[in-house]
KOLKEGU-45478 format. One record per residue (C-alpha): residue number from 1; x negated, y negated, z negated; residue in three letters. Coordinates in Angstrom, 1 decimal. Layout:
REM KOLKEGU-45478
+-----+--------+--------+--------+-----+
:   k :     xx :     yy :     zz :   r :
+-----+--------+--------+--------+-----+
: NUM :      X :      Y :      Z : ALA :
...
+-----+--------+--------+--------+-----+
//
This chain:
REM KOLKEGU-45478
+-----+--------+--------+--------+-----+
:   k :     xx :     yy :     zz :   r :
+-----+--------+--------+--------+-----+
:   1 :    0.0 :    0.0 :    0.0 : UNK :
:   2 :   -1.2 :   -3.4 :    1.0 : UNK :
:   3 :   -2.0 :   -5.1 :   -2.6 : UNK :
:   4 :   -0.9 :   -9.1 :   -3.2 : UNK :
:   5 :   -3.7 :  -11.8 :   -2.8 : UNK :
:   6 :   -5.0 :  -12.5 :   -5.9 : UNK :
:   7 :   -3.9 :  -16.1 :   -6.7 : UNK :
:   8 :   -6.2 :  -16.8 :   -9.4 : UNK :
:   9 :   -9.2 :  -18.1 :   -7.0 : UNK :
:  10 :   -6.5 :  -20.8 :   -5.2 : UNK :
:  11 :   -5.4 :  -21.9 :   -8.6 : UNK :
:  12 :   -9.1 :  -22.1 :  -10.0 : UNK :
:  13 :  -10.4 :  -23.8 :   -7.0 : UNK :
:  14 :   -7.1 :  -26.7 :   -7.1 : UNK :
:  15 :   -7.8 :  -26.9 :  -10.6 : UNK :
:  16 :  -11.5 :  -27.5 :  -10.2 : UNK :
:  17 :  -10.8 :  -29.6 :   -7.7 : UNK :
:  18 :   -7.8 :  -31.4 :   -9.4 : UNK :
:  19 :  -10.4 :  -32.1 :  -12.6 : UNK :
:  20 :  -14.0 :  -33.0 :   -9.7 : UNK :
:  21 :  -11.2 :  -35.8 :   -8.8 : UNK :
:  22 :  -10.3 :  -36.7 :  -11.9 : UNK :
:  23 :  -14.2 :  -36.9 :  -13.6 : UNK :
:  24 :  -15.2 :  -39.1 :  -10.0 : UNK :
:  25 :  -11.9 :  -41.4 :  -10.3 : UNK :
:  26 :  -12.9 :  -42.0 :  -14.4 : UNK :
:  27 :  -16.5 :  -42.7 :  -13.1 : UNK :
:  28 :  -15.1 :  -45.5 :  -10.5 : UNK :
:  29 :  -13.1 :  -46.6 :  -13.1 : UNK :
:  30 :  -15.6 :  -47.0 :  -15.9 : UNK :
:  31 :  -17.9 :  -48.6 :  -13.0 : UNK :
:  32 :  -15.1 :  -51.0 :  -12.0 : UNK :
:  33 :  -14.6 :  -51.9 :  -15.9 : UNK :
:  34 :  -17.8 :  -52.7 :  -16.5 : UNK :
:  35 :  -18.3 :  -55.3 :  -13.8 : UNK :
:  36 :  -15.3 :  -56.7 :  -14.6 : UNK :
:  37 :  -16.9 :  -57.1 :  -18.0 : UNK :
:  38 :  -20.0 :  -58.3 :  -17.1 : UNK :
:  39 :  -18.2 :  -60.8 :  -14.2 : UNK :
:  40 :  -16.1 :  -62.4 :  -17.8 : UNK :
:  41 :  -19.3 :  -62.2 :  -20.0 : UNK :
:  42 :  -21.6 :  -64.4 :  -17.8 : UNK :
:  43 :  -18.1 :  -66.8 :  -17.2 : UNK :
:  44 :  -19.1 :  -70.0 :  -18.8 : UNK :
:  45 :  -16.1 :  -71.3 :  -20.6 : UNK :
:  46 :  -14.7 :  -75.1 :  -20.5 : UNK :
:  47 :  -15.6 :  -75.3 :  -24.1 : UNK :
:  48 :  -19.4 :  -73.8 :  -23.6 : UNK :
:  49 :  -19.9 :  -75.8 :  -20.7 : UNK :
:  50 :  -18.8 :  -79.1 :  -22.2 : UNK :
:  51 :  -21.3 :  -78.4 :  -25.2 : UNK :
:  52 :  -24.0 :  -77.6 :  -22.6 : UNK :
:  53 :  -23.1 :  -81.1 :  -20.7 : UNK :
:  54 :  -23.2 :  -83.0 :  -24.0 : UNK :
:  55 :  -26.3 :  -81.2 :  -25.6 : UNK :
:  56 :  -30.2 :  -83.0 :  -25.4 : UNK :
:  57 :  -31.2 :  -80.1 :  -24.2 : UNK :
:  58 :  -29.0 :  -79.3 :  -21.2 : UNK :
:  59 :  -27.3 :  -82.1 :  -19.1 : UNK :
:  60 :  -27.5 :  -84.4 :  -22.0 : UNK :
:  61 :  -24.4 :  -86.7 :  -21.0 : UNK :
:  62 :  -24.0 :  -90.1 :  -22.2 : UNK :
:  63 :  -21.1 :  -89.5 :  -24.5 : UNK :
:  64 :  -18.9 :  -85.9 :  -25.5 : UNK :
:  65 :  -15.4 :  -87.5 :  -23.8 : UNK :
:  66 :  -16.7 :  -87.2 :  -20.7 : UNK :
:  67 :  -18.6 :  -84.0 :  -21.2 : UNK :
:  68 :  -15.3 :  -82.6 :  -22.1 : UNK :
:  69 :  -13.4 :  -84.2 :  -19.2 : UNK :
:  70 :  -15.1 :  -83.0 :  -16.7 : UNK :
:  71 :  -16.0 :  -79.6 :  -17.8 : UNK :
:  72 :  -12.4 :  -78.7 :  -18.3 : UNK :
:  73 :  -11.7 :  -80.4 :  -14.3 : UNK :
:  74 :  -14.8 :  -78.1 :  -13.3 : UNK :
:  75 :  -15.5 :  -75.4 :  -15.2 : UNK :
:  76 :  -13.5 :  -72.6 :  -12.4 : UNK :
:  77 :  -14.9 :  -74.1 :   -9.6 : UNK :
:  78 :  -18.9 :  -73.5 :  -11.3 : UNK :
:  79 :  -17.4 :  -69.9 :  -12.1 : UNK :
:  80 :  -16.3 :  -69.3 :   -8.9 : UNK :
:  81 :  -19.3 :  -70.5 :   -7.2 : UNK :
:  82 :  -21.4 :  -68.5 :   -9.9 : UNK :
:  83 :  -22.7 :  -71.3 :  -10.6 : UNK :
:  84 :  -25.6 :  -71.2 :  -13.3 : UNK :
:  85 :  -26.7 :  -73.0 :  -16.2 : UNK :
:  86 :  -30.3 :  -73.3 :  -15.4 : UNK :
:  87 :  -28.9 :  -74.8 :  -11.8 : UNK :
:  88 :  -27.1 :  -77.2 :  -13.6 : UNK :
:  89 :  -30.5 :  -78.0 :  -15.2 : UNK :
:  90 :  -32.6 :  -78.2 :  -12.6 : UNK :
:  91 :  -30.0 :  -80.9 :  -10.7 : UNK :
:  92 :  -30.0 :  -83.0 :  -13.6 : UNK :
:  93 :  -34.1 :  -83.1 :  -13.7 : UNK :
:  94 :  -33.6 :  -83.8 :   -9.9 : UNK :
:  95 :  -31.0 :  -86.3 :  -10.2 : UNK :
:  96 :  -31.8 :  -88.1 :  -13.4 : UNK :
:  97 :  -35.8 :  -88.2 :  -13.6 : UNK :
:  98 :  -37.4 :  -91.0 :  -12.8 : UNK :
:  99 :  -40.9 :  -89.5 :  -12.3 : UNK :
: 100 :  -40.1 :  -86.4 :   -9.8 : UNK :
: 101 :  -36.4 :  -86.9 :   -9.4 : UNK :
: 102 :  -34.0 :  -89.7 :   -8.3 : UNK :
: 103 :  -33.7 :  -92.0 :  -11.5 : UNK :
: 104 :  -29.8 :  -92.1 :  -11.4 : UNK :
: 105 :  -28.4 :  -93.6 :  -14.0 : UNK :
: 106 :  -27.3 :  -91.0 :  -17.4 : UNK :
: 107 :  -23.7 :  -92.1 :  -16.5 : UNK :
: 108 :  -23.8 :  -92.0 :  -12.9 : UNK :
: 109 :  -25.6 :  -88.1 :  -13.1 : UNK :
: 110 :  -23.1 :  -87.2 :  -15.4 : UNK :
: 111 :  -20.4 :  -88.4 :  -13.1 : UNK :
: 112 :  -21.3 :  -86.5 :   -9.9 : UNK :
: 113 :  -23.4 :  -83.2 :  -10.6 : UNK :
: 114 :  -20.5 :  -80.8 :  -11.3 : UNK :
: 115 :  -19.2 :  -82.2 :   -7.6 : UNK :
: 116 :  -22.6 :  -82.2 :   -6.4 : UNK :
: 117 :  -23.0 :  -78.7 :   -8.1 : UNK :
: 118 :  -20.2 :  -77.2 :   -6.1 : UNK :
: 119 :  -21.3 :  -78.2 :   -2.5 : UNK :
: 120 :  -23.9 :  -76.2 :   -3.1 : UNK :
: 121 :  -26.9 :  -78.7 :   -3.2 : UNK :
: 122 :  -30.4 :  -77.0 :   -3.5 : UNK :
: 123 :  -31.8 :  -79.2 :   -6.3 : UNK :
: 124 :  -35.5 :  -79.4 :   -4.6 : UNK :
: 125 :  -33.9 :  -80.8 :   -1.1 : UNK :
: 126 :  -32.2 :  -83.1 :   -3.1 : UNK :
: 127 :  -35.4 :  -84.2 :   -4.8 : UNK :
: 128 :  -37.7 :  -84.0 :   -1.3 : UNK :
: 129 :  -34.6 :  -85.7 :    0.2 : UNK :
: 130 :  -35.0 :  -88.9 :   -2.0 : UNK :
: 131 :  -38.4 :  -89.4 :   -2.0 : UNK :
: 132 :  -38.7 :  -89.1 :    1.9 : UNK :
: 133 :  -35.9 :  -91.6 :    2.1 : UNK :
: 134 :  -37.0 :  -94.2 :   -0.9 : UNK :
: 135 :  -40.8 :  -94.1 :   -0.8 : UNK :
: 136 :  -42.5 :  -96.5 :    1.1 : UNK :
: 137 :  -44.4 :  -93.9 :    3.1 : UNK :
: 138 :  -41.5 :  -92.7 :    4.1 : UNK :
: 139 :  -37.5 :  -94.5 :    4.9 : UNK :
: 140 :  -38.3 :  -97.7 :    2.5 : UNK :
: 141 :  -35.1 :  -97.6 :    1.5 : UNK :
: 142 :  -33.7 :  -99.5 :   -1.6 : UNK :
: 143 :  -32.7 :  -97.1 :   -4.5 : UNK :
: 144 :  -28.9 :  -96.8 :   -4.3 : UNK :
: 145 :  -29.7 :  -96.5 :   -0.9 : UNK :
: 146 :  -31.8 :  -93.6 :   -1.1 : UNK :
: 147 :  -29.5 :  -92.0 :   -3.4 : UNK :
: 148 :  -26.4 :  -92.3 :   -1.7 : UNK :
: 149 :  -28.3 :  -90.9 :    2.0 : UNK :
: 150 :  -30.0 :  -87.8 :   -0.4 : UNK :
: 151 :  -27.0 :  -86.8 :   -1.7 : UNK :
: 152 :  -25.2 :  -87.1 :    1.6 : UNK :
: 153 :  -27.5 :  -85.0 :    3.4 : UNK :
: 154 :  -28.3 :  -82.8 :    1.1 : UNK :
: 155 :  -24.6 :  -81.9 :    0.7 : UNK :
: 156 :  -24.4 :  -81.1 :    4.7 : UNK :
: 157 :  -27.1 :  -79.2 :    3.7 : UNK :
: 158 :  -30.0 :  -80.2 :    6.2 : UNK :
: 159 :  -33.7 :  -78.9 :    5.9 : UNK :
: 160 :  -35.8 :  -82.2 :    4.6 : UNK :
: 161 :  -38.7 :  -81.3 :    6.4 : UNK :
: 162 :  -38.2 :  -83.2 :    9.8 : UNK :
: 163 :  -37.2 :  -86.5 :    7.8 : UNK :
: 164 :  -40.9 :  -87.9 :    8.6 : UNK :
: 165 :  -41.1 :  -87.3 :   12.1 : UNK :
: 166 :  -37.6 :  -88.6 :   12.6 : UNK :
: 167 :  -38.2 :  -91.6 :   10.9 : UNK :
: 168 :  -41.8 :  -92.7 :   12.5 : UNK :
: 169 :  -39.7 :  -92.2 :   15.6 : UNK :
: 170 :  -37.0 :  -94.3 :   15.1 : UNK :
: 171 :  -39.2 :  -97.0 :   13.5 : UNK :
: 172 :  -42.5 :  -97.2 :   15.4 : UNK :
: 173 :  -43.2 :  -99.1 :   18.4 : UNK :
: 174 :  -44.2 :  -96.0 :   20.1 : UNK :
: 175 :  -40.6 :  -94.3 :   20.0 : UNK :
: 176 :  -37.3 :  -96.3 :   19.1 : UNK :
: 177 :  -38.4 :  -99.3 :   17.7 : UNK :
: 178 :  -35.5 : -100.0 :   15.9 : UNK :
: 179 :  -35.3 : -103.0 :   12.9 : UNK :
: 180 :  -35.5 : -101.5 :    9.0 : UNK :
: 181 :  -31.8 : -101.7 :    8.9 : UNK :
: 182 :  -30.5 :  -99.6 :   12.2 : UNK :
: 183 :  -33.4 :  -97.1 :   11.5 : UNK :
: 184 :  -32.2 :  -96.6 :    8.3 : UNK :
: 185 :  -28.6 :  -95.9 :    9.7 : UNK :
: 186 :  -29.6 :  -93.9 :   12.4 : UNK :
: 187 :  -32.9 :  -91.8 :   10.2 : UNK :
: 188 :  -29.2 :  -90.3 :    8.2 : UNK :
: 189 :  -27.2 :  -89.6 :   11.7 : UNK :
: 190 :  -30.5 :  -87.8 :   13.5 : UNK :
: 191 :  -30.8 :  -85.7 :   10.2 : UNK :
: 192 :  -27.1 :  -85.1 :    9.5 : UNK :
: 193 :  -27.0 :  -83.6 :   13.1 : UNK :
: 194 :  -29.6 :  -81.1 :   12.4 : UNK :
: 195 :  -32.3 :  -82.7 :   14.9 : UNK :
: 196 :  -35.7 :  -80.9 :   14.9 : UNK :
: 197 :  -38.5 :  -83.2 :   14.6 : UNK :
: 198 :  -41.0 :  -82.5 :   17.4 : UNK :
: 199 :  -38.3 :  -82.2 :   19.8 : UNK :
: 200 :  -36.5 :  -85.7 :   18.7 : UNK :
: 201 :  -40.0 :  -87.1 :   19.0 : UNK :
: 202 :  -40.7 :  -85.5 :   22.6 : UNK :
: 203 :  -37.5 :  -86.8 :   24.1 : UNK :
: 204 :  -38.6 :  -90.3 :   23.2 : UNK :
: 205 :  -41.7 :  -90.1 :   24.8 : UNK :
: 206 :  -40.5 :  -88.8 :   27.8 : UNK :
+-----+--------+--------+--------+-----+
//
């Protein structure tokens, strides 16, 4: 007589495979968890990010009103841009120093970094950007000036390295020879389109 199939290696194989699934989905789980945790751990918090604005030691704003003010208006967008506090730092040395930075005012820094924090801005362009534009080796142009063009273009963001070239074009008698005042209009426009140095400076001389 033809014996039944013996069930008993389906059923262990379904329920081996039944408790492989179940081990795997508890690992993805776990996994998922964890980031999740991590991702809410390294969150910086209104509260922590207004003490950090306020304190000597971080962005040191002039006064805790405004600390608070404008960490609570920007504290999700610095999360969601991940966004951290050594970042923060470094754009306030770039913004507020007077030796290798821009020499803002504390009140105007503390006004625009967290904006200036969520475009993105590499604080060394920023830095680079400025001097190029308000040394007199370089643009010659007056402080606010300067500040106002840096941030600008370092927003866009553009690469600070043809700013020289681009500017000896546009100001020497050899290229453009435009006044102070149209060179410094046009030194922003050239760099805010993304123009290479050596090939601005080619065309010219053409």
């Amino acid at each position: 007589l033809c014996q039944p199939k013996d069930p008993r290696p389906k059923y262990l194989l379904t329920t081996l495979t039944y408790q492989t699934l179940k081990a795997l989905n508890m690992v993805r789980l776990t996994a998922i968890l964890s980031a999740t945790l991590v991702g809410l751990s390294a969150a910086v918090t209104k509260e922590k990010l207004a003490e950090f604005a306020f304190s000597v030691g971080g962005l040191d704003f002039p006064n805790r009103k405004l600390a608070e003010e404008l960490s609570a208006a920007y504290a999700n967008k610095i999360n969601a841009a991940r966004i951290p506090l050594t970042r923060l730092k470094a754009l306030k040395d770039a913004m507020y120093s007077s030796t290798n930075g821009m020499d803002m005012s504390k009140q105007a820094m503390a006004e625009q970094i967290f904006p200036v924090a969520t475009d993105g801005v590499d604080p060394a362009a920023l830095a680079t950007l400025y001097k190029g534009l308000y040394s007199m080796s370089g643009c010659n142009m007056d402080k606010t000036q300067a500040q106002s063009a840096a941030l600008e273009l370092a927003g866009i963001p553009v690469d600070p390295a043809p700013l020289k070239k681009i500017w000896d074009t546009l100001y020497s008698m050899s290229g453009a020879n435009l006044n102070k005042q149209e060179a410094h209009r046009w030194v922003v426009d050239v760099m805010a389109a993304g123009a290479d140095g050596d090939v601005f400076e080619s065309d010219w001389k053409a």
